[in-house]
Backbone bond lengths (Angstrom), bond angles and torsions (degrees), N, CA, C in turn:
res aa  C-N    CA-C-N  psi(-1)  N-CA   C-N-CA  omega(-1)  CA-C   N-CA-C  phi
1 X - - - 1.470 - - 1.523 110.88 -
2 X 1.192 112.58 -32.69 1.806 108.02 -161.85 1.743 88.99 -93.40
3 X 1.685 114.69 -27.39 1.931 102.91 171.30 1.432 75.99 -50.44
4 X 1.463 111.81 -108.02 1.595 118.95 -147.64 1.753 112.32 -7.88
5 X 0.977 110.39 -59.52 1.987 105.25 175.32 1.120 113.60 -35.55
6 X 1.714 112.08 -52.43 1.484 122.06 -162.86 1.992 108.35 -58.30
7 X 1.452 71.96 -46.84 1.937 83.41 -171.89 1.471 98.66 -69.13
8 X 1.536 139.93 -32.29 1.196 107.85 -160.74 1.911 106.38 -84.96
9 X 1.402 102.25 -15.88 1.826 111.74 -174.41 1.240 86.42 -75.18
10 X 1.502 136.56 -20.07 1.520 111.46 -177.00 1.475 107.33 -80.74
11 X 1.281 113.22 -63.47 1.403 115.05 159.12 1.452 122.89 -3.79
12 X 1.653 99.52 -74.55 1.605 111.16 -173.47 1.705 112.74 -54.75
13 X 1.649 103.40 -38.45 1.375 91.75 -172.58 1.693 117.25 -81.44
14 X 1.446 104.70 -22.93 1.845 97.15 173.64 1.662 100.69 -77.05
15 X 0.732 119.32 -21.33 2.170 105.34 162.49 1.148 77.83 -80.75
16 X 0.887 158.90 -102.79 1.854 124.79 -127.38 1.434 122.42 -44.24
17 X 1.519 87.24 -41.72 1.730 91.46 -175.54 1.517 109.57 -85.57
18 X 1.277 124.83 -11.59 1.244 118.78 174.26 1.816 112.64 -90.59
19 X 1.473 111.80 -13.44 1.395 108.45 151.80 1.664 128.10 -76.19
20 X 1.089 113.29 -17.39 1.409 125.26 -161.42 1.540 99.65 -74.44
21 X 1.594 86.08 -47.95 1.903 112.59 -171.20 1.764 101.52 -45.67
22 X 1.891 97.74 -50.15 1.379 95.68 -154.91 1.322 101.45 -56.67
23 X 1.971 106.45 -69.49 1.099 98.07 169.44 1.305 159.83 59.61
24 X 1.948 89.10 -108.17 0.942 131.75 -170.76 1.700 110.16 -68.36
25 X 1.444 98.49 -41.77 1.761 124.32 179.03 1.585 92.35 -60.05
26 X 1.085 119.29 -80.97 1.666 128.82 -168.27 1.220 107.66 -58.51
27 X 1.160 125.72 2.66 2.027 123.76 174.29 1.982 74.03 -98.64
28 X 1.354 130.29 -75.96 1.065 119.74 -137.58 1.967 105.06 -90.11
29 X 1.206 119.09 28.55 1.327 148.61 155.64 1.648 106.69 -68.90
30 X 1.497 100.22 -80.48 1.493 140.26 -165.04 1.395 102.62 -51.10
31 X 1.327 124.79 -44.03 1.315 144.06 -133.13 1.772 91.03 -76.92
32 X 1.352 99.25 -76.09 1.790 92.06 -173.52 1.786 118.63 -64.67
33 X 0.798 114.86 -8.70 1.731 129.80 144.28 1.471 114.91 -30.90
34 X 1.331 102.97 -52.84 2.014 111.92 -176.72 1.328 97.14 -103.17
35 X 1.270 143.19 -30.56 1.355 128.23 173.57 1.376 120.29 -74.94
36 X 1.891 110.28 2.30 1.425 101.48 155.49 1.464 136.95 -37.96
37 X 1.105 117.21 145.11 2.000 125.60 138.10 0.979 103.39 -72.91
38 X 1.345 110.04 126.15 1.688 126.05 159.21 1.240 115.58 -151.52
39 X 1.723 102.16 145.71 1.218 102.41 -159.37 1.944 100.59 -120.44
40 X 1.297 124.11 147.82 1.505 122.18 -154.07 1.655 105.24 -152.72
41 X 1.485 133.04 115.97 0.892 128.89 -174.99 2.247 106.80 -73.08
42 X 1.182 100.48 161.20 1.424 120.16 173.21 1.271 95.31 -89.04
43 X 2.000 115.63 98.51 1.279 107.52 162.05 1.986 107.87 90.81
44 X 1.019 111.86 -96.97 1.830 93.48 166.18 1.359 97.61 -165.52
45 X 1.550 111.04 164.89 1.684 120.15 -179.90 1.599 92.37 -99.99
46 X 1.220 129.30 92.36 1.761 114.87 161.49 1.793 119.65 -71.73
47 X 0.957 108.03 152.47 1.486 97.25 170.76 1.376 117.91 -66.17
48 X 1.654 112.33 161.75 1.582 109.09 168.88 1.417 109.71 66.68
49 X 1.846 116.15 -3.18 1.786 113.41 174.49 1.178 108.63 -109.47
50 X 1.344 101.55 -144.63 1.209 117.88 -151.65 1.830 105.41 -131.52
51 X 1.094 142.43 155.27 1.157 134.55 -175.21 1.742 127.71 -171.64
52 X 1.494 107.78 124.26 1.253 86.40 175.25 1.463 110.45 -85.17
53 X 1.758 134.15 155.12 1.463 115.31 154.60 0.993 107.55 -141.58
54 X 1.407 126.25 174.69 1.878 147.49 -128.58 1.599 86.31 -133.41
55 X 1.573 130.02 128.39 1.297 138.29 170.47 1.830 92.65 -132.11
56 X 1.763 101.11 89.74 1.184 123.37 -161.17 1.863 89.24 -89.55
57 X 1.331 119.80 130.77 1.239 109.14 -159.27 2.151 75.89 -137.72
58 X 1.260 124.68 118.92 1.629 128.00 162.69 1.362 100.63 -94.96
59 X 1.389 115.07 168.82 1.335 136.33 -155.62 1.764 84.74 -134.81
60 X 1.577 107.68 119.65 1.885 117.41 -177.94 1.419 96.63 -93.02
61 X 1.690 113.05 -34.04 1.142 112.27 -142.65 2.304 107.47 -75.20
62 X 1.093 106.30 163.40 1.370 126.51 162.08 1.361 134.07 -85.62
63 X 0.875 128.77 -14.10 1.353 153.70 -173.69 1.567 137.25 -133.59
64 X 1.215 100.73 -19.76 1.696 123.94 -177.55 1.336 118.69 -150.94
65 X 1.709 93.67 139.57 1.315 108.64 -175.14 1.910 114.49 -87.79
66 X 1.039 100.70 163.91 1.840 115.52 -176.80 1.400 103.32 -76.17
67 X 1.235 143.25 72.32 1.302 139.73 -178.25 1.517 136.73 -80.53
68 X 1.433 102.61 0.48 1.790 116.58 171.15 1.470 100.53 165.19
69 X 1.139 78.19 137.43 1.824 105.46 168.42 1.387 127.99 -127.79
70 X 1.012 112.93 127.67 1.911 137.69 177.90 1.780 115.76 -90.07
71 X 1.129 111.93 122.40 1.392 123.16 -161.30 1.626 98.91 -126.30
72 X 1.096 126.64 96.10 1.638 129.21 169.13 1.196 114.75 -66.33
73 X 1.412 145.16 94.46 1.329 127.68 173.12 1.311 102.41 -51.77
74 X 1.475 114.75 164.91 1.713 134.40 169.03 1.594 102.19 -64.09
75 X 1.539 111.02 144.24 1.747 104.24 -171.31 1.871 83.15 -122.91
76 X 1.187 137.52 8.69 1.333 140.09 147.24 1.282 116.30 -52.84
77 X 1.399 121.13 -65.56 1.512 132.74 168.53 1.427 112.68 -110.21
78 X 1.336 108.77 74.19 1.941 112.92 146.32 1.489 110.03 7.64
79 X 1.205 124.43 128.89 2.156 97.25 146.50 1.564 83.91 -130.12
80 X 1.326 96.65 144.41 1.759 99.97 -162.77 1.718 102.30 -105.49
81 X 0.855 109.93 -7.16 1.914 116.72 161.73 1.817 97.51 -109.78
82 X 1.801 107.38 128.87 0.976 123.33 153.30 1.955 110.69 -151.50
83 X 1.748 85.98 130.19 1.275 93.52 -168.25 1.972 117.78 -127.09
84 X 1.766 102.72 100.47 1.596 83.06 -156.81 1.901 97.12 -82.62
85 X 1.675 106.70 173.68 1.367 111.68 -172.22 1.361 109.52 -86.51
86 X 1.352 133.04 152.10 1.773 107.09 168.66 1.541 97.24 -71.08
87 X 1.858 90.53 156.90 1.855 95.28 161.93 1.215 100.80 -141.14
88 X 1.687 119.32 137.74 1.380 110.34 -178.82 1.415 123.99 -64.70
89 X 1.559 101.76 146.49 2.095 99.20 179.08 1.962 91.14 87.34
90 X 0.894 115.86 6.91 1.616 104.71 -169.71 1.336 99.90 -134.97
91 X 1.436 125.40 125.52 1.647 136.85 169.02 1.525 100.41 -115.89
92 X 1.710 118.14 129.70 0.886 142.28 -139.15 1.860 102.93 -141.79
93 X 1.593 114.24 99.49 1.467 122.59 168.00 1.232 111.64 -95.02
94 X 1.600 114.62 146.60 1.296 107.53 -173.46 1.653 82.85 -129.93
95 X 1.263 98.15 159.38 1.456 110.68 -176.54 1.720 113.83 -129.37
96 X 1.342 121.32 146.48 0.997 104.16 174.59 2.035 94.57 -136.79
97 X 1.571 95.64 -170.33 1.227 104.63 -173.65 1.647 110.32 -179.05
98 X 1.292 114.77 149.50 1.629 150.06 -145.11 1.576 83.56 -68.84
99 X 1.526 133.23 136.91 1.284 138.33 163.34 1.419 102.43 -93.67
100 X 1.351 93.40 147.30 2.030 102.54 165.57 1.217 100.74 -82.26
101 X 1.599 143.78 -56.60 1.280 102.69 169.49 1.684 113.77 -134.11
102 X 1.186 103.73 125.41 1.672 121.40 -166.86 1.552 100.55 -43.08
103 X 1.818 94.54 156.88 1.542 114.49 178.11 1.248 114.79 -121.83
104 X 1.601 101.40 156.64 1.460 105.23 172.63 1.402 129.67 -121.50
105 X 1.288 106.72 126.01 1.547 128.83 -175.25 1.340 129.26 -96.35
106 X 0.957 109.85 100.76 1.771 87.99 -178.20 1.102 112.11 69.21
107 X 1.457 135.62 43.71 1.021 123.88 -159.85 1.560 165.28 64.01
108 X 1.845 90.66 -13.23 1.140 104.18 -149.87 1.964 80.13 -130.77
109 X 1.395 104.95 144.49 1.798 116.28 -174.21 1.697 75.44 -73.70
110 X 1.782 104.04 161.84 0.903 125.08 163.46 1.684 112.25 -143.32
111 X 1.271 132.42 122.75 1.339 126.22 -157.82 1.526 107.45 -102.54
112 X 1.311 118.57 -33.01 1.479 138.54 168.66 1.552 127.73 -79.82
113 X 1.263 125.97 117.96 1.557 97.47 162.91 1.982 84.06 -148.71
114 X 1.566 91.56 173.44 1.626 126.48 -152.34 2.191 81.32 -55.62
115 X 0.922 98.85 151.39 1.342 121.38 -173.05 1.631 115.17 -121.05
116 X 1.853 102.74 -55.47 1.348 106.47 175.76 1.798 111.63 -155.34
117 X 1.444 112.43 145.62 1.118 104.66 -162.12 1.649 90.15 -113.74
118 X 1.605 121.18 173.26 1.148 103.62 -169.97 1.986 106.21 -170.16
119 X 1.112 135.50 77.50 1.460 146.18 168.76 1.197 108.34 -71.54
120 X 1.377 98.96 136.69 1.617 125.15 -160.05 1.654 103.94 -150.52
121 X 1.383 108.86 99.13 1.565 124.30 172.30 1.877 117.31 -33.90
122 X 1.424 104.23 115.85 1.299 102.30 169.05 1.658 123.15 -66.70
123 X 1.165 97.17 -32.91 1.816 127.09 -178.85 1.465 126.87 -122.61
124 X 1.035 129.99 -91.69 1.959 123.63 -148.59 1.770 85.76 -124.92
125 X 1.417 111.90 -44.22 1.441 105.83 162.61 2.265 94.63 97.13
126 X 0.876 80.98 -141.98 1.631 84.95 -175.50 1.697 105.92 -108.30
127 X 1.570 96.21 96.88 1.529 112.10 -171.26 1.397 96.26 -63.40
128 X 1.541 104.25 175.30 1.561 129.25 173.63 1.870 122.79 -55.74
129 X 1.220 113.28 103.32 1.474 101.48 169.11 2.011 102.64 98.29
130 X 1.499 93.00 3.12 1.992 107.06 161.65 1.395 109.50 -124.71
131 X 1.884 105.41 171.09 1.054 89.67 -179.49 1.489 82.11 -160.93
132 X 1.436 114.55 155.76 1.558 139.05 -166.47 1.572 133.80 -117.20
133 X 1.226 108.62 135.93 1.543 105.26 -153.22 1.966 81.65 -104.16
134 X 1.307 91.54 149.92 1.605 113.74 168.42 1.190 100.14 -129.73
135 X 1.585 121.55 115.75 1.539 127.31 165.93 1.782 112.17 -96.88
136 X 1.121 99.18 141.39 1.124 95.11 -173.47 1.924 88.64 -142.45
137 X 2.097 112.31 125.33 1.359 111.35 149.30 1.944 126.14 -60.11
138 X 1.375 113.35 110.44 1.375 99.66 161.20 1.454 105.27 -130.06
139 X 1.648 99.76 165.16 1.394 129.32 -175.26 1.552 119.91 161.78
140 X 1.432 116.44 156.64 1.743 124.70 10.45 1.417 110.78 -79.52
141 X 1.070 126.99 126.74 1.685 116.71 164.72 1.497 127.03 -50.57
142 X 0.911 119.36 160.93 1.195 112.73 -165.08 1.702 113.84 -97.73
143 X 0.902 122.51 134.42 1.643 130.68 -168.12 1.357 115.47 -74.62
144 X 1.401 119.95 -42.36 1.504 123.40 -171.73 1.841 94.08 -85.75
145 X 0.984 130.48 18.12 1.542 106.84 172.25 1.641 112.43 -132.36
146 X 1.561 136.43 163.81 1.513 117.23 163.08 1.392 119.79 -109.06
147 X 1.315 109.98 2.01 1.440 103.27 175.96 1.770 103.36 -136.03
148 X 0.979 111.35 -178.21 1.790 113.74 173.81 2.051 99.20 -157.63
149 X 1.408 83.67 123.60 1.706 84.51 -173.85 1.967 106.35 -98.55
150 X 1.399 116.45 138.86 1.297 101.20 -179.14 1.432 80.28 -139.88
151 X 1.557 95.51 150.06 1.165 127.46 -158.01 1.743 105.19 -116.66
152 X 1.435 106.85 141.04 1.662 122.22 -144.79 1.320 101.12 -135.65
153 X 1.596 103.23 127.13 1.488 112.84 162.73 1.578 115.46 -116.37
154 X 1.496 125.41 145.67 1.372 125.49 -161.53 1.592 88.40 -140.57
155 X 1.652 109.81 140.48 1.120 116.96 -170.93 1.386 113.93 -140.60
156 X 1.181 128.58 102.54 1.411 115.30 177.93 1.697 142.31 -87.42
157 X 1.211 123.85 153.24 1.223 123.02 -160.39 2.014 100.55 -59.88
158 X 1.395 124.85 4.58 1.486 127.58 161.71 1.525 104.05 -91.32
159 X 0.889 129.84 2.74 1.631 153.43 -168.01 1.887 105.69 51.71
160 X 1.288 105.19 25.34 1.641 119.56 150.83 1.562 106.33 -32.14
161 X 1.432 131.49 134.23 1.342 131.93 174.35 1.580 87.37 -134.72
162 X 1.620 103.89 137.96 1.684 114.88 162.06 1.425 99.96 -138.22
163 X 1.381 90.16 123.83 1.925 111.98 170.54 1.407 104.82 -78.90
164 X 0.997 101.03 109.10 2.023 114.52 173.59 2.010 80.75 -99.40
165 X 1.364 126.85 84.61 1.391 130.07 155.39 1.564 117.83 -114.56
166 X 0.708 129.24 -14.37 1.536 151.70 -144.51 1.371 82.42 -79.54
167 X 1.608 111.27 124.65 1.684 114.16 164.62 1.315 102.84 -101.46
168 X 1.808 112.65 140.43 1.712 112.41 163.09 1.462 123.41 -68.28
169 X 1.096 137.82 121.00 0.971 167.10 -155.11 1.586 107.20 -99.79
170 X 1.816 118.62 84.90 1.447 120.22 163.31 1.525 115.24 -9.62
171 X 1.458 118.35 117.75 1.647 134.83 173.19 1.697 121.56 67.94
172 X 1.530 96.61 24.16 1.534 107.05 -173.46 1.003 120.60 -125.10
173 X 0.999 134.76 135.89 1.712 130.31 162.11 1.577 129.25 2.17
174 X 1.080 141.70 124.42 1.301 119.69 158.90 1.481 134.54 -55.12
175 X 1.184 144.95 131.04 1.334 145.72 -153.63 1.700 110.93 -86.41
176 X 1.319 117.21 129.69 1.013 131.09 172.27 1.932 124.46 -21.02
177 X 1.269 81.44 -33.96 1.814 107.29 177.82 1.469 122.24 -143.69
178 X 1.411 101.76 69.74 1.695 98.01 -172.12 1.226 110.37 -64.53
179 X 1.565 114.95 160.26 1.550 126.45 158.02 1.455 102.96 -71.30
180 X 1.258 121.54 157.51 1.212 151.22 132.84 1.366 104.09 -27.60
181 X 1.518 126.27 105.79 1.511 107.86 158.94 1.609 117.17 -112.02
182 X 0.907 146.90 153.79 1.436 132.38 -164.27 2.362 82.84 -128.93
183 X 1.650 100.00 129.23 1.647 92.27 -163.93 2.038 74.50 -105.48
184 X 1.275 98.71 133.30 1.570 115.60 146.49 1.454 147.05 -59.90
185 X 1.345 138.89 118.81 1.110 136.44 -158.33 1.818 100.81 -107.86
186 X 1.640 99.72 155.38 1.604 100.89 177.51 1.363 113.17 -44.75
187 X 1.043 120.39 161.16 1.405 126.05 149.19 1.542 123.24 -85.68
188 X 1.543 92.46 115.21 1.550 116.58 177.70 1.734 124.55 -48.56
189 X 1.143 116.80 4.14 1.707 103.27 -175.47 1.458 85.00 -162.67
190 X 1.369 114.23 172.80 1.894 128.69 -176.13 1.008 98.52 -97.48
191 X 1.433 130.09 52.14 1.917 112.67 160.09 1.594 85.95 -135.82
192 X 1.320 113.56 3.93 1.768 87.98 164.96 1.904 105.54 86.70
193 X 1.442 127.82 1.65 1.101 140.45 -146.45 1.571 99.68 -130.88
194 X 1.558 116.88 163.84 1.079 130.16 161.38 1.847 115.08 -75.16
195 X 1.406 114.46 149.70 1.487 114.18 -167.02 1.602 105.36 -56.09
196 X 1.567 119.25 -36.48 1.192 118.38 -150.06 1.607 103.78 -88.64
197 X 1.184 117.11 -3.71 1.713 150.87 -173.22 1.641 95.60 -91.56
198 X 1.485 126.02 -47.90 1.219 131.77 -176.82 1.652 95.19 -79.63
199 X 1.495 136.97 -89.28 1.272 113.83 179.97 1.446 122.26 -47.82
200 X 0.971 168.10 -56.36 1.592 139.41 150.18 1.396 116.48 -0.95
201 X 1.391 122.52 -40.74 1.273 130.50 -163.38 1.999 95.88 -79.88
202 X 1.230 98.56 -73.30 1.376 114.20 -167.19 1.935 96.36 -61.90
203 X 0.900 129.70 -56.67 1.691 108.53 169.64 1.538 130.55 -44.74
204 X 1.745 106.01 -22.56 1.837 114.75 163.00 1.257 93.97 -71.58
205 X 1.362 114.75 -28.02 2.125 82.13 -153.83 1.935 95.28 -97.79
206 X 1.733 106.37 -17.45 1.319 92.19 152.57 1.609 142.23 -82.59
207 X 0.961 111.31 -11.12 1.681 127.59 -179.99 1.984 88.07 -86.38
208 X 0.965 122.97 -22.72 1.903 114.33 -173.82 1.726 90.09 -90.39
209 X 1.209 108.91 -23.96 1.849 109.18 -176.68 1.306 104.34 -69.19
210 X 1.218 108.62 -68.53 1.681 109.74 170.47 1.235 118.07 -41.07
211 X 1.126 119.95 -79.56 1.436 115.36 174.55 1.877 124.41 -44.97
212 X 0.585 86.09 15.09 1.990 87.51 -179.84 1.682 88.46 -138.04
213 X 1.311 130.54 -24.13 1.485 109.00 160.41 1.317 112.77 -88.70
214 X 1.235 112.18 -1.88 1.652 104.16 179.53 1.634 109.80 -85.37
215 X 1.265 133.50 -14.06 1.373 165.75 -160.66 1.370 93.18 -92.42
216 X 1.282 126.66 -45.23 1.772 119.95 -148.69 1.496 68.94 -113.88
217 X 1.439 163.34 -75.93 0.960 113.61 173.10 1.727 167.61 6.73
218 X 1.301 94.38 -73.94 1.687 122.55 165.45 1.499 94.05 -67.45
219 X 0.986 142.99 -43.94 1.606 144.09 -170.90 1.248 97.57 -48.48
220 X 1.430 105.55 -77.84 1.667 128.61 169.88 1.451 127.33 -8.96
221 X 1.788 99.69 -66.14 0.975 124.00 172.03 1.300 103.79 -49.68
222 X 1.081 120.60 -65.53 1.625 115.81 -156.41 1.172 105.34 -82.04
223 X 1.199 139.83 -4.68 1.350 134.18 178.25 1.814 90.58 -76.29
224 X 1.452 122.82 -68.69 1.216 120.36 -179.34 1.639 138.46 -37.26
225 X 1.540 97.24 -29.68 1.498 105.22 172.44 1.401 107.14 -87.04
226 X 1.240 132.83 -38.26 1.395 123.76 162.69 1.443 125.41 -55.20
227 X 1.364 122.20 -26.03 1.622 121.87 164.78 1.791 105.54 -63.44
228 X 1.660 98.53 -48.49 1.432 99.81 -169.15 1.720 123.35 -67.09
229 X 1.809 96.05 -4.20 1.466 106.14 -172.64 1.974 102.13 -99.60
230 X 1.629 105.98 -40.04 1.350 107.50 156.66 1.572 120.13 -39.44
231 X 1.344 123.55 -75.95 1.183 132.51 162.34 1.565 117.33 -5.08
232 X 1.460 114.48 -85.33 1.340 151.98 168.10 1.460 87.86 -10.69
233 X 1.737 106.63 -68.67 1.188 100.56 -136.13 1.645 107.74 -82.64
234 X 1.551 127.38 -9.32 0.997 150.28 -114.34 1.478 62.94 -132.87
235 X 1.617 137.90 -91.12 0.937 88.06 -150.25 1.818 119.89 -91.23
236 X 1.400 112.13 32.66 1.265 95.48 147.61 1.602 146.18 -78.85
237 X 1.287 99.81 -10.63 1.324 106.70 173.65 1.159 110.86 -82.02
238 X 1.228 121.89 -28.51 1.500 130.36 160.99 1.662 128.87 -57.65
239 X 1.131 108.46 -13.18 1.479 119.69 179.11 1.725 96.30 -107.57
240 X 1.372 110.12 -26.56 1.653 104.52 178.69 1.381 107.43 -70.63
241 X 1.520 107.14 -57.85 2.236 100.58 178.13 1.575 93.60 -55.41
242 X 1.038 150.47 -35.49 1.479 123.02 -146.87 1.730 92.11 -97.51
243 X 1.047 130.29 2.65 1.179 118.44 179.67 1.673 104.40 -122.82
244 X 1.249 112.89 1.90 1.772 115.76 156.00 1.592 100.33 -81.02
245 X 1.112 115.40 -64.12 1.285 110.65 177.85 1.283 133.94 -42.44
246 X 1.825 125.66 2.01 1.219 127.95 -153.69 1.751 96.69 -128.45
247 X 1.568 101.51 -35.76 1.319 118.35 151.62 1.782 128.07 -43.26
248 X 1.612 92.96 -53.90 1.452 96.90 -160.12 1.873 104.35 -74.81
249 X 1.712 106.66 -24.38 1.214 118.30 164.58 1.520 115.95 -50.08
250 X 1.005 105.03 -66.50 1.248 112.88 -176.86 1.355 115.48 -44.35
């Protein structure tokens, strides 16, 4: 009876320790999974729009804080508006640089656009066991592509640097240090544009409606008071002969 005890506490304790083990594997699997860079639009990236997105950057480390981060825009697809948010404790350079071949916005060529964006801790920066959103406005997105990869530098207050550059690679593994990819959604309406790009649009061409019926209006108007002033006058001259004539009778 007391073998049988012996054997089953042995039992019990190598499953313990052979759960502990696993575990232990699948915590330190998981782990650089959440210590990603990733980057996530507010709401959706459509093509041909406009977008704000979140380059949510956590802090793995124990000992050191997140003290600046480097954001490469894609130099495949330009986006020729980039607009970062303030964040307190955070000073923010934006960089730009010379295109090989210029874009057009609004009409207008643009030869430059943002190259690299770049937050740099005033203070403690992104302590241990938090983690910090960088918003950044971009646009127009670009139409011919579905994803846009930007590439991430992380720096810690031990002056630790990790390159999150690493592109995923169709039918392969995920990479030790992925980029940031931000994936693109259709574009919502037939002008190729963001929605809020389409109403802007349709309130000009209604505010030009109004106003050009407000015009044929006033036209109107004044055409009518000038008949009614013809009139008027027409028949006053008509009451003037008929009242010479009533005179001269007399």
């Amino acid at each position: 009876m007391q073998a049988s005890r012996t054997a089953s506490r042995r039992i019990a304790s190598r499953v313990a320790a052979a759960g502990a083990v696993a575990g232990a594997a699948v915590l330190t699997l998981s782990a650089p999974a959440f210590a990603h860079v990733t980057v996530q639009p507010e709401g959706s990236a459509a093509k041909g729009g406009y977008a704000v997105v979140d380059f949510k950057v956590p802090n793995e480390r124990d000992n050191a804080s997140t003290t600046k981060l480097e954001v490469s825009l894609p130099t495949d697809h330009p986006i020729a508006s980039v607009m970062p948010e303030p964040i307190p404790g955070w000073t923010v350079q934006v960089t730009k640089s010379k295109l090989d071949k210029p874009l057009t916005m609004h009409g207008e060529k643009i030869d430059e656009a943002v190259s690299k964006v770049t937050w740099t801790a005033d203070g403690k920066g992104v302590q241990p066991g938090y983690f910090q959103k960088f918003p950044l406005s971009v646009g127009a997105l670009p139409e011919d592509a579905d994803q846009l990869v930007f590439k991430a530098i992380q720096t810690y207050s031990d002056k630790e640097v990790v390159r999150w550059i690493e592109v995923q690679r169709k039918g392969q593994d995920e990479p030790e240090n992925p980029a940031p990819v931000l994936e693109l959604t259709a574009s919502t309406d037939g002008h190729h544009g963001s929605a809020a790009a389409k109403d802007a649009s349709d309130k000009t061409e209604h505010t030009a409606a109004a106003d050009s019926g407000s015009d044929d209006g006033s036209d109107t108007t004044a055409r009518v008071l000038g008949v009614v002033g013809i009139v008027v006058g027409l028949a006053g001259v008509g009451y003037g002969v008929v009242a010479g004539r009533r005179r001269t009778t007399g």
